[in-house]
The first five atom37 places (N, CA, C, CB, O) and aatype in JSON, in Angstrom:
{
  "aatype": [20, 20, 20, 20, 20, 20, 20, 20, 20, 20, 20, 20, 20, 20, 20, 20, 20, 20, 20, 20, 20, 20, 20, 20, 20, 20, 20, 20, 20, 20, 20, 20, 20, 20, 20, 20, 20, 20, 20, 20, 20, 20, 20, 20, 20, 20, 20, 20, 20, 20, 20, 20, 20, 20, 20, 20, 20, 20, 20, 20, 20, 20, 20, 20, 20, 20, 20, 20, 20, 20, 20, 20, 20, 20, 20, 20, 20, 20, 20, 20, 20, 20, 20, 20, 20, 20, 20, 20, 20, 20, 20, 20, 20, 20, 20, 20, 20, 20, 20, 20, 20, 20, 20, 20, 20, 20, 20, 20, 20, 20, 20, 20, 20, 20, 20, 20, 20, 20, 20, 20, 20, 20, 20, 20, 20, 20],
  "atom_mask": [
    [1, 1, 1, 1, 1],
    [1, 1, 1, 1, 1],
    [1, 1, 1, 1, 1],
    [1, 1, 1, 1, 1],
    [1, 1, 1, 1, 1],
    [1, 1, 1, 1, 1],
    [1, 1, 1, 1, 1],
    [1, 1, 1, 1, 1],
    [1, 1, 1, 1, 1],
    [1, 1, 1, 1, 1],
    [1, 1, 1, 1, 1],
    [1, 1, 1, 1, 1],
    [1, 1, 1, 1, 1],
    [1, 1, 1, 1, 1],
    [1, 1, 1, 1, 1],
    [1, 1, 1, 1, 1],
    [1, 1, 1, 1, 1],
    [1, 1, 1, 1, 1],
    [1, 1, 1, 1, 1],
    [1, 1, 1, 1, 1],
    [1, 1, 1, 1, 1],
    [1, 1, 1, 1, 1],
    [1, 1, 1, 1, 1],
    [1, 1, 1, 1, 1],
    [1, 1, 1, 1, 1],
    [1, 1, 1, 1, 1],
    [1, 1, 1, 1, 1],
    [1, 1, 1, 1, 1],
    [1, 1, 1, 1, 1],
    [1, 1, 1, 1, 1],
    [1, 1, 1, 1, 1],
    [1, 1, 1, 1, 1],
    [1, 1, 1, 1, 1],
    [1, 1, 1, 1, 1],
    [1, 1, 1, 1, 1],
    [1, 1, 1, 1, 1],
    [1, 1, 1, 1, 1],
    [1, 1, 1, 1, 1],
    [1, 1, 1, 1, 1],
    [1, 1, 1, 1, 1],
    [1, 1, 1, 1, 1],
    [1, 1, 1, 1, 1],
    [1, 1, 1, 1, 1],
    [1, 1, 1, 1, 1],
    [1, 1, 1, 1, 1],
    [1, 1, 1, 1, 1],
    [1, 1, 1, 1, 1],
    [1, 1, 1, 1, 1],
    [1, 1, 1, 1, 1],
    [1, 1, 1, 1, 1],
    [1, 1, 1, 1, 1],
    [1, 1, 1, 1, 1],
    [1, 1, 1, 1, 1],
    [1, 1, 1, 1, 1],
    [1, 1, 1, 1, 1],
    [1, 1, 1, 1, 1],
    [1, 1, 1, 1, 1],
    [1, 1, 1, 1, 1],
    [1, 1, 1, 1, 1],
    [1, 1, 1, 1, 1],
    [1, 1, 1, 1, 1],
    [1, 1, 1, 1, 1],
    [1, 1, 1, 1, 1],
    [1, 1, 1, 1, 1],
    [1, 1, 1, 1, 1],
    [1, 1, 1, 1, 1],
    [1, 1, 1, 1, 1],
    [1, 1, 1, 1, 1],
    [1, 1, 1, 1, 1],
    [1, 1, 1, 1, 1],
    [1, 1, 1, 1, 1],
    [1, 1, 1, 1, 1],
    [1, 1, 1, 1, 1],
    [1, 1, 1, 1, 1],
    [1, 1, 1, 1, 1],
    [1, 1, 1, 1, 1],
    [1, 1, 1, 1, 1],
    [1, 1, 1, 1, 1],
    [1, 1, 1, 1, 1],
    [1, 1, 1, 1, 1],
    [1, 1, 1, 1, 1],
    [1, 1, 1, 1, 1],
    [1, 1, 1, 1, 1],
    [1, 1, 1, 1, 1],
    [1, 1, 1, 1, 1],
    [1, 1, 1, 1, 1],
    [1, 1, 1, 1, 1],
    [1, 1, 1, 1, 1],
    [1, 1, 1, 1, 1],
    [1, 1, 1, 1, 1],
    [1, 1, 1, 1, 1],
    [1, 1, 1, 1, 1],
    [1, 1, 1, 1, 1],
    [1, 1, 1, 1, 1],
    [1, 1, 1, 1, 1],
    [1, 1, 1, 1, 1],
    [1, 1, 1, 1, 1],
    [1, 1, 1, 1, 1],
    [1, 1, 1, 1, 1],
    [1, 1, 1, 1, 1],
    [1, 1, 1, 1, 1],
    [1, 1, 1, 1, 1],
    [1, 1, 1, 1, 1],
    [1, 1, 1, 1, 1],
    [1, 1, 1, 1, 1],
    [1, 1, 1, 1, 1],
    [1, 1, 1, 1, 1],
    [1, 1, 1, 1, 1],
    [1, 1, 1, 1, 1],
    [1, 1, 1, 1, 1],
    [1, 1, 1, 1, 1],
    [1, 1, 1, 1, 1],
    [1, 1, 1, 1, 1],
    [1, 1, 1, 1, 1],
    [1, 1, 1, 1, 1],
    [1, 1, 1, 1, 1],
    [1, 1, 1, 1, 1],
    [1, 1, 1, 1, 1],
    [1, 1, 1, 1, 1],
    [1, 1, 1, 1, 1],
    [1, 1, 1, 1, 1],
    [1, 1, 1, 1, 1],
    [1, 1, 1, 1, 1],
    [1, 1, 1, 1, 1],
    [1, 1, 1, 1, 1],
    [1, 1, 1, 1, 1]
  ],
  "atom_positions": [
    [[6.87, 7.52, 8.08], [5.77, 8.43, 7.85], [4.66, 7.71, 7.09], [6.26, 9.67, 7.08], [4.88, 6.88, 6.21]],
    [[3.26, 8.14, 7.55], [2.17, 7.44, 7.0], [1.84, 8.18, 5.88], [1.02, 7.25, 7.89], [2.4, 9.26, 5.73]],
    [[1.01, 7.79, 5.04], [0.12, 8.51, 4.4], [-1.06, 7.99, 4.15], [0.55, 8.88, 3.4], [-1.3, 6.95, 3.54]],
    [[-2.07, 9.04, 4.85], [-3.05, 8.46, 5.02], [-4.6, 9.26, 4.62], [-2.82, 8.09, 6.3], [-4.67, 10.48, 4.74]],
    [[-5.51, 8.66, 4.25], [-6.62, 9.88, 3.64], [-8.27, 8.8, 4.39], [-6.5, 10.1, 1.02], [-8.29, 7.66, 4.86]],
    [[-9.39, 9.81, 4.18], [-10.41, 9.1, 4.75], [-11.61, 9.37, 3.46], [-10.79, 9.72, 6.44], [-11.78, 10.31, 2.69]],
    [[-12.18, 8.3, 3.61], [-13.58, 8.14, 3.09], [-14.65, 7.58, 3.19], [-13.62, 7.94, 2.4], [-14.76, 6.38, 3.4]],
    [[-15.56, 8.34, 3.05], [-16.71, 7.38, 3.41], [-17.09, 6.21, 2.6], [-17.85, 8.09, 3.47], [-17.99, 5.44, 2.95]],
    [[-16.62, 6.12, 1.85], [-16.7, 4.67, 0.82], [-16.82, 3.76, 1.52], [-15.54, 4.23, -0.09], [-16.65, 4.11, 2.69]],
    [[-17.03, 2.71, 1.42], [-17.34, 0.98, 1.69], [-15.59, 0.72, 1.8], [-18.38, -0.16, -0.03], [-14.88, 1.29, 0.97]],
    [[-14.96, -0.16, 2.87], [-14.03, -0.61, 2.57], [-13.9, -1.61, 1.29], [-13.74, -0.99, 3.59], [-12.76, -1.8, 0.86]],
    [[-14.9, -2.2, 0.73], [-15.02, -2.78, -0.78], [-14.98, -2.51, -1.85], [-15.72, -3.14, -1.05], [-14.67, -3.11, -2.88]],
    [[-15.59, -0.68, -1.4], [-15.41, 0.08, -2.79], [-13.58, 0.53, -2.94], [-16.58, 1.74, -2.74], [-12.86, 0.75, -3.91]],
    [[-13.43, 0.52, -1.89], [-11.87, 1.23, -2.04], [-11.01, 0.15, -2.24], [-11.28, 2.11, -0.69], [-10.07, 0.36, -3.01]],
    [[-11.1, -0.87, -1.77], [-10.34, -1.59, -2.39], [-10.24, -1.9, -3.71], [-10.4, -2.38, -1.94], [-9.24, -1.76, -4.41]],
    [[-11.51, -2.42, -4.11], [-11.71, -2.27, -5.75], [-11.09, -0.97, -6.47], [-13.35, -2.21, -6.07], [-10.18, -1.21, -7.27]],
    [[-11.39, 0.17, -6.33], [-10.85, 1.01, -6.73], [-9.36, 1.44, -6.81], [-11.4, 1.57, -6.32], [-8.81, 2.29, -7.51]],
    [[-8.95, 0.69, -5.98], [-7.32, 0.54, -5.87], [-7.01, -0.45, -6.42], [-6.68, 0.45, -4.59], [-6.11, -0.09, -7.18]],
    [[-7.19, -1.58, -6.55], [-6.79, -2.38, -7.49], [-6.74, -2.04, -8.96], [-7.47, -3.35, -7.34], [-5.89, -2.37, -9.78]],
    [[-7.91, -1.23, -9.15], [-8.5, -0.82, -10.87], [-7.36, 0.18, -11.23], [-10.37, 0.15, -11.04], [-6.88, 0.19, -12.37]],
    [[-6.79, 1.29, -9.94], [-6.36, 2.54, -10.16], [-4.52, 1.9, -10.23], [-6.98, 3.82, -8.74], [-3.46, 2.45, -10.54]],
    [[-4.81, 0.79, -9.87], [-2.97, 0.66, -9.35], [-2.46, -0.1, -10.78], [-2.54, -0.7, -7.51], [-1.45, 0.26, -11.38]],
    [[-3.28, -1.14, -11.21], [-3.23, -1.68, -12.56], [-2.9, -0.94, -13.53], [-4.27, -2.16, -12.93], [-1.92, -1.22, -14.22]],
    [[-3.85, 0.41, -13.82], [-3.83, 1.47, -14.77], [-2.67, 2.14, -14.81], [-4.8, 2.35, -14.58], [-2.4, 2.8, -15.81]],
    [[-1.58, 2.06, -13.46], [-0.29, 2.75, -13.29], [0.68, 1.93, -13.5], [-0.08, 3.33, -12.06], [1.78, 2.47, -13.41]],
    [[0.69, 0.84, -13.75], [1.7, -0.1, -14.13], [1.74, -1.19, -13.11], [3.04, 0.55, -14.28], [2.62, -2.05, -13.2]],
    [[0.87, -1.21, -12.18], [1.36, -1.75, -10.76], [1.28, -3.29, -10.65], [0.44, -1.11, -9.55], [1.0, -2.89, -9.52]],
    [[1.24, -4.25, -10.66], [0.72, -5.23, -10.32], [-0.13, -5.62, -8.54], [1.81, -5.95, -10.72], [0.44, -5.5, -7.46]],
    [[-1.38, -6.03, -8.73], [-1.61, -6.46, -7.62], [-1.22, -7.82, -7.33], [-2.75, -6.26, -7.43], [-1.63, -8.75, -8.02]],
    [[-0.39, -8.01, -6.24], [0.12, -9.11, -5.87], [-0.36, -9.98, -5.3], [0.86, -8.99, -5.4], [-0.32, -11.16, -5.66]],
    [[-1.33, -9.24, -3.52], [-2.16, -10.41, -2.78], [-3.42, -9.1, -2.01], [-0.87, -11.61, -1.28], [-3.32, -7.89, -1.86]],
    [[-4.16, -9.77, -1.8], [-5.28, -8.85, -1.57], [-5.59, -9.6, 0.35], [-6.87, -9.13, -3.12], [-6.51, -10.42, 0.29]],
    [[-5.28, -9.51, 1.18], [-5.67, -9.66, 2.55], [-6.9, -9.09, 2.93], [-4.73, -9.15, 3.37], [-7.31, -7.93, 2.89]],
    [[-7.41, -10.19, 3.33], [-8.7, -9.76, 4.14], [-8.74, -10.04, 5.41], [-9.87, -10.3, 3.7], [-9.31, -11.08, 5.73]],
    [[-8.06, -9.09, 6.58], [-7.35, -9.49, 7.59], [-8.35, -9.39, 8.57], [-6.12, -8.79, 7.83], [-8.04, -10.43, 9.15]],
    [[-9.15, -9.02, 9.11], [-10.6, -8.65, 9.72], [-10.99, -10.32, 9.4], [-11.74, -7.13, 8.74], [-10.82, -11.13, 10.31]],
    [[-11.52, -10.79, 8.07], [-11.97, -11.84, 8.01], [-10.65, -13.36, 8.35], [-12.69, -11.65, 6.59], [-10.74, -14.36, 9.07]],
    [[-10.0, -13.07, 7.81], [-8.41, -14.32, 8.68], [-8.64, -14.26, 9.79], [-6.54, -13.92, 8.69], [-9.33, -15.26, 10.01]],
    [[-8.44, -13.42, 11.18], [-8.43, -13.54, 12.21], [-9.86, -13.73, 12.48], [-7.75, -12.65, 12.74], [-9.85, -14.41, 13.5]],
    [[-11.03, -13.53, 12.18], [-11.97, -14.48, 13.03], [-12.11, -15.67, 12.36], [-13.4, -13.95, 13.31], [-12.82, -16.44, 13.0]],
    [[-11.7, -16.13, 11.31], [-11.16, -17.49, 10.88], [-10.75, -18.35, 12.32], [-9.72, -17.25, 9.8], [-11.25, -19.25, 13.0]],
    [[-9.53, -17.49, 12.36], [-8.87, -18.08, 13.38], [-9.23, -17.7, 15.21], [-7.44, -17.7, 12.94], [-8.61, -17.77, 16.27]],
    [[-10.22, -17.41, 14.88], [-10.5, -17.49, 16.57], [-10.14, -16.24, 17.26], [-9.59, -18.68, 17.33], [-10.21, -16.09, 18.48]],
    [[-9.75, -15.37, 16.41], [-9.26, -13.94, 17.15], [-9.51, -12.83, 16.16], [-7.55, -13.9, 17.58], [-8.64, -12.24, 15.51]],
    [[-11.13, -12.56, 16.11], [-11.66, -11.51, 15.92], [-11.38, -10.19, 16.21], [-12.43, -11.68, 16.23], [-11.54, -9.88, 17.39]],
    [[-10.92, -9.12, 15.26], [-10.96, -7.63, 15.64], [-12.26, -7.1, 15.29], [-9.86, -6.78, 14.93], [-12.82, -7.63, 14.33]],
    [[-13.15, -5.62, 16.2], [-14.36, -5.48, 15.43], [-14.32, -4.73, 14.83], [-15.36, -5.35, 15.86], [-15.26, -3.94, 14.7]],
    [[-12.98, -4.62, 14.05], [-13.88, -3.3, 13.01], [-13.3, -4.23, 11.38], [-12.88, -0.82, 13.25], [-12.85, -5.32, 11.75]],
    [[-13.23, -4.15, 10.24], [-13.02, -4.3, 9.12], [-11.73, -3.44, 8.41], [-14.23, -4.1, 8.65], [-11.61, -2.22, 8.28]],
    [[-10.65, -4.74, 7.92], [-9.03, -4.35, 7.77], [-9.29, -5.19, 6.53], [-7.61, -4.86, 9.08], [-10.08, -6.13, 6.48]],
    [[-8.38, -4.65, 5.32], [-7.88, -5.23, 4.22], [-6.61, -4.66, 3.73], [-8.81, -5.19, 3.26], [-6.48, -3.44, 3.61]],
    [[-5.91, -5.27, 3.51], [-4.32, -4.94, 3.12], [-4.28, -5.29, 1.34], [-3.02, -6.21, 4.19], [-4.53, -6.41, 0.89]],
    [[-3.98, -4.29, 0.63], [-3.82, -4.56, -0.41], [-2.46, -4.35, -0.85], [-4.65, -4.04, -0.99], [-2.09, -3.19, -1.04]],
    [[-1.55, -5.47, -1.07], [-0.22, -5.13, -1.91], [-0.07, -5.29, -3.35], [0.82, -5.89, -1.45], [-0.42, -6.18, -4.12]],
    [[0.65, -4.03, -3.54], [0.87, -3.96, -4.75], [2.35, -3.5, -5.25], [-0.11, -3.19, -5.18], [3.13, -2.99, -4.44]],
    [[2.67, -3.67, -6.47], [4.41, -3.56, -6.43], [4.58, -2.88, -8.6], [5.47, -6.08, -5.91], [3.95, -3.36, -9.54]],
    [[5.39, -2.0, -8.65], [5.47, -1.79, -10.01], [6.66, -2.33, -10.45], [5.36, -0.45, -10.36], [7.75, -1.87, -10.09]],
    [[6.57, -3.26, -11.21], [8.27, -3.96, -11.74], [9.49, -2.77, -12.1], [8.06, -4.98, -13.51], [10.7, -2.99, -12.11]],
    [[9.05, -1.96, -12.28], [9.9, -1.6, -13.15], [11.02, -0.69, -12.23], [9.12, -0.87, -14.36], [12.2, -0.4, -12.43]],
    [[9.79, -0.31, -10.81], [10.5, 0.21, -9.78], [11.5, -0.69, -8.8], [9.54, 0.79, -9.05], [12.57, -0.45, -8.24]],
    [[10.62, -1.84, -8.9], [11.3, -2.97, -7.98], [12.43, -3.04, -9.03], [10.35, -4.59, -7.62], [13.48, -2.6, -8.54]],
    [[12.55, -3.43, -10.25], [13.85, -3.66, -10.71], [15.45, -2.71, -10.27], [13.53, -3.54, -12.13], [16.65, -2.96, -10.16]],
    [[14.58, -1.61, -10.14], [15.95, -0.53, -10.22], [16.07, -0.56, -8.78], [15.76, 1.25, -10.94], [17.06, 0.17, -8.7]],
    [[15.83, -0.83, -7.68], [15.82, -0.72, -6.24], [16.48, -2.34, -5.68], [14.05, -0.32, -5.69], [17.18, -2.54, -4.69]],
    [[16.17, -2.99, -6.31], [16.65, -4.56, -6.28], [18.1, -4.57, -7.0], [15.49, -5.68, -7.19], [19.16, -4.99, -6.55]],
    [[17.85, -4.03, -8.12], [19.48, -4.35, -8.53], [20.23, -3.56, -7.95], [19.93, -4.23, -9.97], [21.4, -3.71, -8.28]],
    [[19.97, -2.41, -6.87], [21.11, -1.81, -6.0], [21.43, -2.37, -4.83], [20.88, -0.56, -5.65], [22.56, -2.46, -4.36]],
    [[20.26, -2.82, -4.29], [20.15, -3.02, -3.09], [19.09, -4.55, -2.88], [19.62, -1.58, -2.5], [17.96, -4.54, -3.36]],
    [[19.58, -5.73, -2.17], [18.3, -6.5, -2.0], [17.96, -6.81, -1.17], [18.11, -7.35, -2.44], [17.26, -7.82, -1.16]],
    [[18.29, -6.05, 0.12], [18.08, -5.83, 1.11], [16.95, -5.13, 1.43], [18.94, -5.46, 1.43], [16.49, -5.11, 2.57]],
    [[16.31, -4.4, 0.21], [15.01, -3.88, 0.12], [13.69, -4.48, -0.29], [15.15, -3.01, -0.57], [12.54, -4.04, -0.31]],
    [[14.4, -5.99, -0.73], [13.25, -6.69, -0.95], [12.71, -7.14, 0.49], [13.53, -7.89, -1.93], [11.68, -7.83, 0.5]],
    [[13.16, -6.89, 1.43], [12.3, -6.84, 2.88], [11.21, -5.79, 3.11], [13.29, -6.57, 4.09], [10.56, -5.85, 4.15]],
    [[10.94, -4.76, 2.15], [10.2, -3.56, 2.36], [9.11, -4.05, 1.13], [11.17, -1.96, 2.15], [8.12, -3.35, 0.9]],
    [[9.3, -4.98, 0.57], [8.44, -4.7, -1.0], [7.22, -6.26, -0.67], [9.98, -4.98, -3.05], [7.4, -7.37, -0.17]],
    [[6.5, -5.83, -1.03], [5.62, -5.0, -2.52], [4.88, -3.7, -1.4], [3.84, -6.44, -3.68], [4.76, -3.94, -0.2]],
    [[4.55, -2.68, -1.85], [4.21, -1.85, -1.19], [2.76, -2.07, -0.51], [4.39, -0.84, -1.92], [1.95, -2.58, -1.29]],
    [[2.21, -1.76, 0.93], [1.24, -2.11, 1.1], [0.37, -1.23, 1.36], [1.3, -2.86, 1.73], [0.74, -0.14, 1.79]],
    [[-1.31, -1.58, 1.1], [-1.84, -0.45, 1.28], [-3.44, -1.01, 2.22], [-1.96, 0.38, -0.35], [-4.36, -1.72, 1.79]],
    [[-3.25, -0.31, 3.72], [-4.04, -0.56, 4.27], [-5.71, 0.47, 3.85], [-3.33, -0.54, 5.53], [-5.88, 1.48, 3.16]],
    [[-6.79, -0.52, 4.77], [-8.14, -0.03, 4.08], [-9.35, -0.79, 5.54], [-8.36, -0.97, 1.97], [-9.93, -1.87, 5.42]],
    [[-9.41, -0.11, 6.46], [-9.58, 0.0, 7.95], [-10.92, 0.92, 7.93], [-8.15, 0.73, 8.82], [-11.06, 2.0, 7.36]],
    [[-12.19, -0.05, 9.01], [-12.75, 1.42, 9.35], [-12.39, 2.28, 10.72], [-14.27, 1.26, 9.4], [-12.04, 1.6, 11.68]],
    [[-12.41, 3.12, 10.82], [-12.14, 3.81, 12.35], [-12.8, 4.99, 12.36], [-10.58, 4.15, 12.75], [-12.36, 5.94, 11.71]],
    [[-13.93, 5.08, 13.1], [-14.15, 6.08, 13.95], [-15.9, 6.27, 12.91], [-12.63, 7.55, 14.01], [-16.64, 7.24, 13.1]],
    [[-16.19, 5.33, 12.05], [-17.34, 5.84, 11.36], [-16.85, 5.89, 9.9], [-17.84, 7.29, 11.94], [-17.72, 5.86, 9.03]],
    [[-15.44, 5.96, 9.51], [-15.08, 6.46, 8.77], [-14.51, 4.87, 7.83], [-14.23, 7.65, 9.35], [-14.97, 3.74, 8.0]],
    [[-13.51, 5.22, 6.97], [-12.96, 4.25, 5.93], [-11.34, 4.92, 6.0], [-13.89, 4.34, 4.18], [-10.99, 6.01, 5.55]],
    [[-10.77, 4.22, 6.48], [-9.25, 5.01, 6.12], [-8.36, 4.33, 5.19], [-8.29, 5.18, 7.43], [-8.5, 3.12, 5.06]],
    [[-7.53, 4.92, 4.57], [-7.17, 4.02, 3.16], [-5.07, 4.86, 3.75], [-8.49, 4.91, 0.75], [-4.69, 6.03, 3.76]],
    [[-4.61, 4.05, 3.99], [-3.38, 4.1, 4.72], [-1.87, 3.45, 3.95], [-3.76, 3.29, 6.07], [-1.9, 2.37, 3.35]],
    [[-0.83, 4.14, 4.05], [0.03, 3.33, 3.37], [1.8, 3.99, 4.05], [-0.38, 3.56, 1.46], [1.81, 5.08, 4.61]],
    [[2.99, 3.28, 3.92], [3.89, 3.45, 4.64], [4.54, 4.89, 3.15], [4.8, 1.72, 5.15], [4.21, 4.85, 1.96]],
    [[5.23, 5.68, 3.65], [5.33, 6.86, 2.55], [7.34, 5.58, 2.07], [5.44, 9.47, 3.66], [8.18, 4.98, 2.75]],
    [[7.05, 5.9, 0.09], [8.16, 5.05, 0.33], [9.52, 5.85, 0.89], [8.45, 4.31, -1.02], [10.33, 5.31, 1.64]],
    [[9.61, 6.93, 0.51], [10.53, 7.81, 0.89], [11.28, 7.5, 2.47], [9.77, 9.17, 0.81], [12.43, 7.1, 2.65]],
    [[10.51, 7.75, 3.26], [10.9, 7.27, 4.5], [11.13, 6.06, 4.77], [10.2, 7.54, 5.27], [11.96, 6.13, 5.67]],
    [[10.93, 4.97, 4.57], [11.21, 3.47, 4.35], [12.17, 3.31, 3.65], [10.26, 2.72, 3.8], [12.6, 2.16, 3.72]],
    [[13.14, 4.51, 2.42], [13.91, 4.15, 1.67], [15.05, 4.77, 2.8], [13.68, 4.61, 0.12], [16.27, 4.82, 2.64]],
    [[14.32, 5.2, 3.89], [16.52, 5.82, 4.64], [16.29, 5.22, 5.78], [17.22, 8.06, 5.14], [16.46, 5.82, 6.84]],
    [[15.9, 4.06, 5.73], [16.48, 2.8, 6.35], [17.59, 1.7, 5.67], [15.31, 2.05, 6.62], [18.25, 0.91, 6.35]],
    [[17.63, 1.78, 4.56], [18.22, 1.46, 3.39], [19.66, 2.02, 3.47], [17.41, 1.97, 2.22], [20.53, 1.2, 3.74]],
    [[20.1, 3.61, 3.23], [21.27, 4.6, 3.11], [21.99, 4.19, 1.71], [22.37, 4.47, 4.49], [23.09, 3.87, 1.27]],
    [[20.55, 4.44, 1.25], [20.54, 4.14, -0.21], [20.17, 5.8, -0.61], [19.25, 2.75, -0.74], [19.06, 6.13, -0.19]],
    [[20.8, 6.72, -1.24], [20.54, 7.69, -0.98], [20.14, 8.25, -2.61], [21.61, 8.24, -0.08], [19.11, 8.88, -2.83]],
    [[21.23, 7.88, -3.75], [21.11, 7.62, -4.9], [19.48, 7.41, -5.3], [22.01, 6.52, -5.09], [18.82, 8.01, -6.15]],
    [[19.04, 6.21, -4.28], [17.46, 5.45, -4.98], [16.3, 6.86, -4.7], [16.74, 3.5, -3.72], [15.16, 6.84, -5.18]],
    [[16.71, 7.79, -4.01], [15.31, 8.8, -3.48], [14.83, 9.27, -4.73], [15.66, 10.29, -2.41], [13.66, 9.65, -4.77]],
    [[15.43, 9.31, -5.63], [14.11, 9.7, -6.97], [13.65, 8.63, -7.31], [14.52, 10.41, -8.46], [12.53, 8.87, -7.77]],
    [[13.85, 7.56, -7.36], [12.77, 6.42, -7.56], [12.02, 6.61, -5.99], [13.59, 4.6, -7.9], [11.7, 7.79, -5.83]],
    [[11.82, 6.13, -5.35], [11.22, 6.7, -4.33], [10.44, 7.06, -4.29], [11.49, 7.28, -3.9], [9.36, 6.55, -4.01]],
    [[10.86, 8.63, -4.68], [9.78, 10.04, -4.78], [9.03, 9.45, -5.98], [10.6, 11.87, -5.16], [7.84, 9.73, -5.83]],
    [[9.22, 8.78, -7.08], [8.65, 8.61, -7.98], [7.77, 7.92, -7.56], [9.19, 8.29, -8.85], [6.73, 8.56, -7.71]],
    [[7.47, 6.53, -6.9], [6.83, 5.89, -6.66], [5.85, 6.04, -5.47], [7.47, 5.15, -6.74], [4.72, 5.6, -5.23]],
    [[6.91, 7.02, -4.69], [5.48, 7.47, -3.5], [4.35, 8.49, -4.16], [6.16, 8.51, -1.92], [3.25, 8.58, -3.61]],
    [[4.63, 9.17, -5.24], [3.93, 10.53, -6.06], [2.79, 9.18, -7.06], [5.58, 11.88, -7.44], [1.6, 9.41, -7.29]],
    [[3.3, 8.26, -7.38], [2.12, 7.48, -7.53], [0.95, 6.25, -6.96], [2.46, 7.21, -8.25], [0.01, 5.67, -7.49]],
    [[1.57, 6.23, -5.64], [0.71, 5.7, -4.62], [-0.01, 6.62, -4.03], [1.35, 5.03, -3.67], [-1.08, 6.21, -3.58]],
    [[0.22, 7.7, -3.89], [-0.89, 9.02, -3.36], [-1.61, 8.76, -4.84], [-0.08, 11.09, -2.97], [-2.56, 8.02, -4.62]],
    [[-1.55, 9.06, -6.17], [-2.28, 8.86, -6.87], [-3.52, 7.97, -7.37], [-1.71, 8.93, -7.24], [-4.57, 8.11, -8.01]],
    [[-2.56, 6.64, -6.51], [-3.48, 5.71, -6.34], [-4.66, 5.63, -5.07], [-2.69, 4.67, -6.33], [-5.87, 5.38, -5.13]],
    [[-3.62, 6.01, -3.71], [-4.61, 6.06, -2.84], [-5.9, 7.54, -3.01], [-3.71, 6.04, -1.42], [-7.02, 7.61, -2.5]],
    [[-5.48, 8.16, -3.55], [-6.34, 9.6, -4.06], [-7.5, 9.15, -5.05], [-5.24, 10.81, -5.02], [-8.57, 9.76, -4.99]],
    [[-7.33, 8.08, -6.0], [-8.51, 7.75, -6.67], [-9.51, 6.91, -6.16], [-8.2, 7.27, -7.7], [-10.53, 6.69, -6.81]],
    [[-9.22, 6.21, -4.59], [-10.3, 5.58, -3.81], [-10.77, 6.75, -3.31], [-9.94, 4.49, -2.72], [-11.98, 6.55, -3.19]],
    [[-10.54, 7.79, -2.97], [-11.07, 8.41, -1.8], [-12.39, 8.92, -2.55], [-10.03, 9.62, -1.04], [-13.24, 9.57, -1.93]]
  ]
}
């Protein structure tokens, strides 16, 4: 499941704003992709404007890692930032649903915890 919201913001402003908003929550930003600009780097241009921002909160990764580290294939959480249609879409995988691929069933309140603050985060770009 996605979660996903739109704005007319600048894909620059929202990213910035997610970085500022994800910091303030404990989050670390890890790597900032500017994937629109990589691929016409490389010779294979898309036309519209993509940035992937990952970000990861230690404290969540700790308790999800020491159960399971098989979940470090899902982490750091990512958060897409796309234009489509006129618009700015600010996009991200919900963790909840990504966690019952896992059958880790115990971890769903961390989870829920951490997806209730990535809407928070993606909610302060919009």
């Amino acid at each position: 499941m996605l979660i996903n919201y739109e704005t007319t913001k600048s894909v620059e402003d929202v990213v910035k704003v997610l970085e500022e908003k994800a910091k303030s929550l404990g989050f670390g930003v890890m790597a900032v992709h500017h994937v629109s600009q990589i691929l016409s780097n490389k010779g294979v241009p898309i036309d519209y404007q993509c940035v992937i921002v990952e970000v990861c909160s230690p404290r969540h990764a700790s308790q999800v890692l020491t159960k399971n580290p098989y979940i470090s294939t899902a982490m750091p959480c990512r958060i897409s930032v796309f234009q489509k249609d006129g618009k700015t879409v600010i996009s991200t995988m919900a963790p909840t649903a990504m966690l019952e691929v896992f059958n880790e069933p115990e971890l769903k309140p961390v989870a829920e915890e951490v997806e209730k603050l990535m809407k928070e985060i993606l909610e302060a770009a919009v």
